[in-house]
C-alpha positions in Angstrom: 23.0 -93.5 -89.5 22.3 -97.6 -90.1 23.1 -98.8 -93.1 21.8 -102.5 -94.0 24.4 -103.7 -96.5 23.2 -106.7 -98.3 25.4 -109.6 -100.2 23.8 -113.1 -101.0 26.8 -114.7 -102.7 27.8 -118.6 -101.9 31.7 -117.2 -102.2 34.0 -115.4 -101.5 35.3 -113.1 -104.3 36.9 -109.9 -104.8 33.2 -108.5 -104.4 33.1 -110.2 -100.6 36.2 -108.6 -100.0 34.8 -104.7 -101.0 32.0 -105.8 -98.6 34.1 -106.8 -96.2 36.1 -103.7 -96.1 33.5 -101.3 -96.6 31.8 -102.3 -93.5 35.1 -102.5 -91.7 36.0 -99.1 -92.4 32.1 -97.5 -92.0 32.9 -99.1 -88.5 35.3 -97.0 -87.7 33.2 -93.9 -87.7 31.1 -95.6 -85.7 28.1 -96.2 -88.2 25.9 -98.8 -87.4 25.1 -101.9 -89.3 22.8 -104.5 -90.6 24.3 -107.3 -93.0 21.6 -109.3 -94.9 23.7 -112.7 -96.2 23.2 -116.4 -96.4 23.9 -118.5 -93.8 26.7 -119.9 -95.3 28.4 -116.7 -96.0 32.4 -116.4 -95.5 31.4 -112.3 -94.8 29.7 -114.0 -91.2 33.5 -115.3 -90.0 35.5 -112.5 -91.6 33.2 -109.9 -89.9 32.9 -111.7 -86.5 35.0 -108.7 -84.7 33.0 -105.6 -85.7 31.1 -103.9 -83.8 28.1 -102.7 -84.2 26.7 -104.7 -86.4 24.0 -106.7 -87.1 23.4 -110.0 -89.5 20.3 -111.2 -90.8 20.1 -114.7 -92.7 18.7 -114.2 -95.9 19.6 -117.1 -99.2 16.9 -115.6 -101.8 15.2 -112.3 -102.1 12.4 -113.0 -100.5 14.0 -114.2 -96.8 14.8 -112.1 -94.0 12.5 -108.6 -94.2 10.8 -109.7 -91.1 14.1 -110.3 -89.4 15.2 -106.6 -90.2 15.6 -103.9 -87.8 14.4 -100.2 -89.1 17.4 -99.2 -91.2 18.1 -95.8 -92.9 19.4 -97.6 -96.0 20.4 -100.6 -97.9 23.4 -101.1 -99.8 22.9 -104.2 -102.0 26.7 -105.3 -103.2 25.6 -108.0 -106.1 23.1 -108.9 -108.5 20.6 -110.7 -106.1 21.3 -108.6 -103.6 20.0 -105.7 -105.7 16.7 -107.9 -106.1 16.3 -108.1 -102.5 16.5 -104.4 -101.5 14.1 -103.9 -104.5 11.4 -106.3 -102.8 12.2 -104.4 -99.0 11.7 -101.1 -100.5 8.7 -101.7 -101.8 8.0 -103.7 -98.5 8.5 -101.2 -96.0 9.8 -98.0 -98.2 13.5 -98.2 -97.4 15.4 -96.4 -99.9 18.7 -98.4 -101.7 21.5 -97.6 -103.5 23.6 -101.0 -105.3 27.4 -100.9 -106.4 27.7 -102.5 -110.1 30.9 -104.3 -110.0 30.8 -106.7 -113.3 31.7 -105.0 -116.6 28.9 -107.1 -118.6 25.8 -105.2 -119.9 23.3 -105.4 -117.6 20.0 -106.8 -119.8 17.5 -104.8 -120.9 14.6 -106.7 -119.2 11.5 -105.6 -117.2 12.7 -106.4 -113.9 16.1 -104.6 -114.7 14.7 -101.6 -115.3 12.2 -101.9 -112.3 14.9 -102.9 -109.9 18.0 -100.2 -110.9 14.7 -97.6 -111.1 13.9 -98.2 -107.8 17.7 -97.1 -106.7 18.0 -93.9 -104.9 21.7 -94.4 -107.1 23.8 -96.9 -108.8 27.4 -97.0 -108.0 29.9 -98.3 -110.7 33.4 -99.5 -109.9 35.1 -98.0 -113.0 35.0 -95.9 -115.9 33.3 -98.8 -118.3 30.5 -99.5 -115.8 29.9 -96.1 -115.5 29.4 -95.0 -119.2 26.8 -98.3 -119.5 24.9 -97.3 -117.2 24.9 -93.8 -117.7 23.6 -94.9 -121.2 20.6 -96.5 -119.5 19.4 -94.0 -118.1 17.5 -95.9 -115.6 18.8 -93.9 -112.4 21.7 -91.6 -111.4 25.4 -93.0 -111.6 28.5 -92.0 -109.7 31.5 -94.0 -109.7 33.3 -95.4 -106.7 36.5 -97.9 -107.5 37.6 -100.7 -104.9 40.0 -100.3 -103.0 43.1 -102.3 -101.9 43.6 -104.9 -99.2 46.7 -104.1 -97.0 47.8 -107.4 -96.7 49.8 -108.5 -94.0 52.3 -110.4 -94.0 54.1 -113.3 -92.0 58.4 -113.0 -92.5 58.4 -116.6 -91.8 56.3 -117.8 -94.3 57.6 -115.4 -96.9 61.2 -116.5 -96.2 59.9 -119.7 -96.5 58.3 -119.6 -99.6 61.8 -117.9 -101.2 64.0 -120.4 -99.9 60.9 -122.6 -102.0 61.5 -121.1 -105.3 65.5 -120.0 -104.8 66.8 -119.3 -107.6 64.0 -119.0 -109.9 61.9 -116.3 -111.3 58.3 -116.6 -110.2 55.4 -115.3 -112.0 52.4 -115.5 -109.8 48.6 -115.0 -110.8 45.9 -114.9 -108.2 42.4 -115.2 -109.3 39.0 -117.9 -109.2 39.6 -120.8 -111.9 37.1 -119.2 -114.7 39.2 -118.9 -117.7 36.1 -117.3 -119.7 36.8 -114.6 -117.1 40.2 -114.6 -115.7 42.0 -116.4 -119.0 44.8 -118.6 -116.9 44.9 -120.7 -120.4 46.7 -118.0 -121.2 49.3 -118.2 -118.8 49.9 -122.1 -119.4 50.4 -121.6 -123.1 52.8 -119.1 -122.4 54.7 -121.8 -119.5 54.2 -124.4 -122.3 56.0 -121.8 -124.1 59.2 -121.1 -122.0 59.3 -124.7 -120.4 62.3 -125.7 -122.5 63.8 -122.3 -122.7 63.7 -120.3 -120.0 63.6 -123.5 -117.2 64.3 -120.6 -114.7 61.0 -119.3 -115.3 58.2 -121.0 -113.2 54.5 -119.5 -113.0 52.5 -119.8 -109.6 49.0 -119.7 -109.5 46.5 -119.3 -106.6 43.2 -120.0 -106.7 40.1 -122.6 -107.0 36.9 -122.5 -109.1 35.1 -124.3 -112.0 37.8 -125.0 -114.3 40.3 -125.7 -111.8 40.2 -129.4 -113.6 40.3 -128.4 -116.9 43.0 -126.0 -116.2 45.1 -128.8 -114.5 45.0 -131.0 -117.3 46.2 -128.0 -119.9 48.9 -128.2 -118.0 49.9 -131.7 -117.2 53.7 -132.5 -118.2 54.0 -128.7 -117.3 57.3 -128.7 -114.5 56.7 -124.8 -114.8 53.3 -124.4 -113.4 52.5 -124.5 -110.1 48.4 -125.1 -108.8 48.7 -123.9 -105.1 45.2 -123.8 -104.9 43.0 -121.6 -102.7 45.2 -119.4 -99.9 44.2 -117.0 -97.6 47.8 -115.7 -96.8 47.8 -113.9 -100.5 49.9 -110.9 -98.9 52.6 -113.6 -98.1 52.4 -115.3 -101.9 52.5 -111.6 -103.1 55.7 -111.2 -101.5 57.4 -114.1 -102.7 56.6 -113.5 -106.6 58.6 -111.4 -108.9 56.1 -110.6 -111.6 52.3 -110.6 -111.5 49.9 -111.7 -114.6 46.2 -110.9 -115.1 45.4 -111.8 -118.3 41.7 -111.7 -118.1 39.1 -111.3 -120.5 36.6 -109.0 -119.0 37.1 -107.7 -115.3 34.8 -104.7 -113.9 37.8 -102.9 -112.2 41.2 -106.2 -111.4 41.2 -104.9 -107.3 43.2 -107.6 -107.2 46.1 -105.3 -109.4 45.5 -102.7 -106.3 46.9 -105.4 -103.6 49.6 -106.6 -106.3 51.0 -102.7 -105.9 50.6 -102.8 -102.7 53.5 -105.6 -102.4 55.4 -103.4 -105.3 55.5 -106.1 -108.0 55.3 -105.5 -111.5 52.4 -106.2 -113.2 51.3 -107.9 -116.9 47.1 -107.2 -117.5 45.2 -107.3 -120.2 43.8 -103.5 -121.7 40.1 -104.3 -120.7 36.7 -103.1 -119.6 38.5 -101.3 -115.6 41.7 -102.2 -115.7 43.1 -99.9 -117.3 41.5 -97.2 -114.6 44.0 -98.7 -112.4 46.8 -100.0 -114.6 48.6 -97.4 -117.2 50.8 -98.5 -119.5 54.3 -98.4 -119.1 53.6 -96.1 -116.2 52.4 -98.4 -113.6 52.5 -101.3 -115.8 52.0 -103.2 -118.5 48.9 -103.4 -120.9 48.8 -106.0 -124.1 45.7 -107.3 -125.9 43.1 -109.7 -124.0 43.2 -112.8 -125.0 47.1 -112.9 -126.6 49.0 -115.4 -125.5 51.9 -114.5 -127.7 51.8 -111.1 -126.4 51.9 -112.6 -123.0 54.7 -114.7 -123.6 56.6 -111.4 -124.7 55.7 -109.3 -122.0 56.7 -111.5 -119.5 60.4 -112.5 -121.3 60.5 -108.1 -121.7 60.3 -107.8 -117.9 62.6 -110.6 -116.8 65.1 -108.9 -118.9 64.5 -105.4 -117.9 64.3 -105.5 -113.7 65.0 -101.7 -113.7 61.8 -101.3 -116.1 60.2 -103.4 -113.6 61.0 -101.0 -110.5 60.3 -98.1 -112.5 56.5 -99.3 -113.0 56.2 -100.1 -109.4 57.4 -97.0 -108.5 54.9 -95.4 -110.6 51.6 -97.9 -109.1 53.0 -97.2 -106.0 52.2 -93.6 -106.2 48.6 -94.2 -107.4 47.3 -96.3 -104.3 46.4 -93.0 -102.7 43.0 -93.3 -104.1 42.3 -96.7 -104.2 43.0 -97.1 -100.3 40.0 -98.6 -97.7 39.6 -95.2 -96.0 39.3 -93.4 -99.4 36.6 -96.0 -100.7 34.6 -95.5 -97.3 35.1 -92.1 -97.4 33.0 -91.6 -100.9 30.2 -93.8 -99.6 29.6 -92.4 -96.4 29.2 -88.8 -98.4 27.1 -90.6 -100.9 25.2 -92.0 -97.7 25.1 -88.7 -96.1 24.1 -86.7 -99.1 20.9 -89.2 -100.1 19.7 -89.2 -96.3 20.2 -85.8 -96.2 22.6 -85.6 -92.9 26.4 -84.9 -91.9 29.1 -87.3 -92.2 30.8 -88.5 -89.1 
């Protein structure tokens, strides 16, 4: 079996990292591979140890066909990588399948229906995606969530990074710097908030992006909130924090929340579009409104005050990772794989 996977993002985002460990784990099993990405990619220096696989420069749909080895077929991961494995099929007749990961309606326009037509399937991350594109009716659906990371981490640097916030309670968020998307405002209204009293209270945020700016000036005068930036140690960050808060305003599926589990801290998120497929409330965490910053600020003073409410949720997260892991994500695909080419599983 060859599978060409295909991802023609600048960044890297939570839908890099599915790639990234979907290909990692197909590896395993000793599937062969094609990646079709830009140039630029991160996926070229995360991926440099697998084996058996293949990469193809490709930066807009219509780059790197010639380049391509005979596949059996193409996975596109995103949006313009669902354009490209529309233009190869009808190139060379290479059947594709594409994983919907944004919880957005996708538009009714001529070339979206042509393109998600053209799928052999369309995979959707979680329960929301599914039912819209069920209601499309423009090919078949299954579902497939992310899965989690399995961090590593570093003792030193977490020790480090406790002895750095001793004595206070730290409420991390990791996520890109789009508030329309992930809603940090949120989370500086609710420092703003607390700064005066609850001093004890300090909120740590990882991340770059767009707003990063914007966000930095909100905040200004703000001893409570911390800009850390961009890290790629997130398993070691994880580990230092003692609450987690994902206020955002759409999200396909949070995998993010999957990692935060992971480390067995407590999580805040807002009840929309995926989440709530991985996050129940008051059973492996806590749910409030999108877009409430006074129901934030509440949740977050309700945890701090209840740390045995806190264990009890990550108790309960902790026992839904089972389905959410790397192997059980690759798993499902190589069936789906299997089951559309019409051969065994390895």
């Amino acid at each position: 079996m060859h599978i060409c996977h295909v991802n023609l993002a600048r960044n890297f985002r939570g839908g890099e990292r599915q790639t990234q460990l979907l290909i990692e784990q197909l590896a395993a099993h000793d599937i062969v591979q094609t990646l079709v990405c830009r140039q630029d990619s991160p996926l070229r220096q995360a991926l440099s140890g697998v084996e058996n696989l293949d990469l193809v420069a490709a930066d807009q749909m219509w780059v790197g066909h010639r380049c391509m080895p005979p596949v059996d077929l193409i996975h596109a991961h995103e949006a313009r990588a669902v354009h490209w494995a529309w233009l190869h099929a009808r190139l060379n007749g290479t059947p594709y399948i594409l994983t919907r990961r944004v919880p957005q309606p996708v538009k009714d326009k001529w070339f979206n229906r042509q393109t998600y037509r053209g799928a052999a399937t369309a995979v959707a991350i979680s329960s929301p995606i599914e039912a819209h594109l069920k209601a499309r009716h423009w090919c078949p659906v299954t579902r497939i969530p992310s899965a989690l990371s399995h961090f590593t981490r570093n003792t030193t640097v977490v020790e480090t990074l406790r002895q750095r916030f001793e004595g206070r309670y730290v409420v991390g968020h990791v996520g890109a710097l789009v508030d329309r998307h992930k809603g940090q405002s949120l989370i500086i209204d609710t420092a703003r908030r607390l700064a005066d009293t609850h001093p004890d209270i300090v909120f740590l945020l990882l991340g770059s992006g767009e707003d990063e700016q914007r966000l930095k000036r909100e905040s200004e005068g703000l001893d409570n909130v911390i800009w850390e930036g961009f890290q790629s140690n997130v398993g070691d960050y994880l580990a230092a924090m003692d609450l987690f808060v994902f206020p955002s305003r759409n999200e396909g599926l949070g995998s993010t929340l999957l990692d935060v589990m992971d480390a067995e801290v407590p999580i805040i998120a807002s009840d929309v579009d995926g989440i709530p497929d991985i996050v129940i409330d008051n059973e492996s965490g806590v749910l409030i409104a999108p877009s409430d910053a006074e129901a934030l600020h509440d949740a977050v003073l309700a945890m701090k005050d209840d740390p045995g409410r806190g264990a009890r949720l990550t108790r309960g997260a902790c026992q839904r990772l089972e389905a959410f892991t790397p192997e059980a994500m690759a798993s499902q695909y190589r069936t789906l794989y299997a089951r559309l080419l019409d051969t065994s599983t390895n």
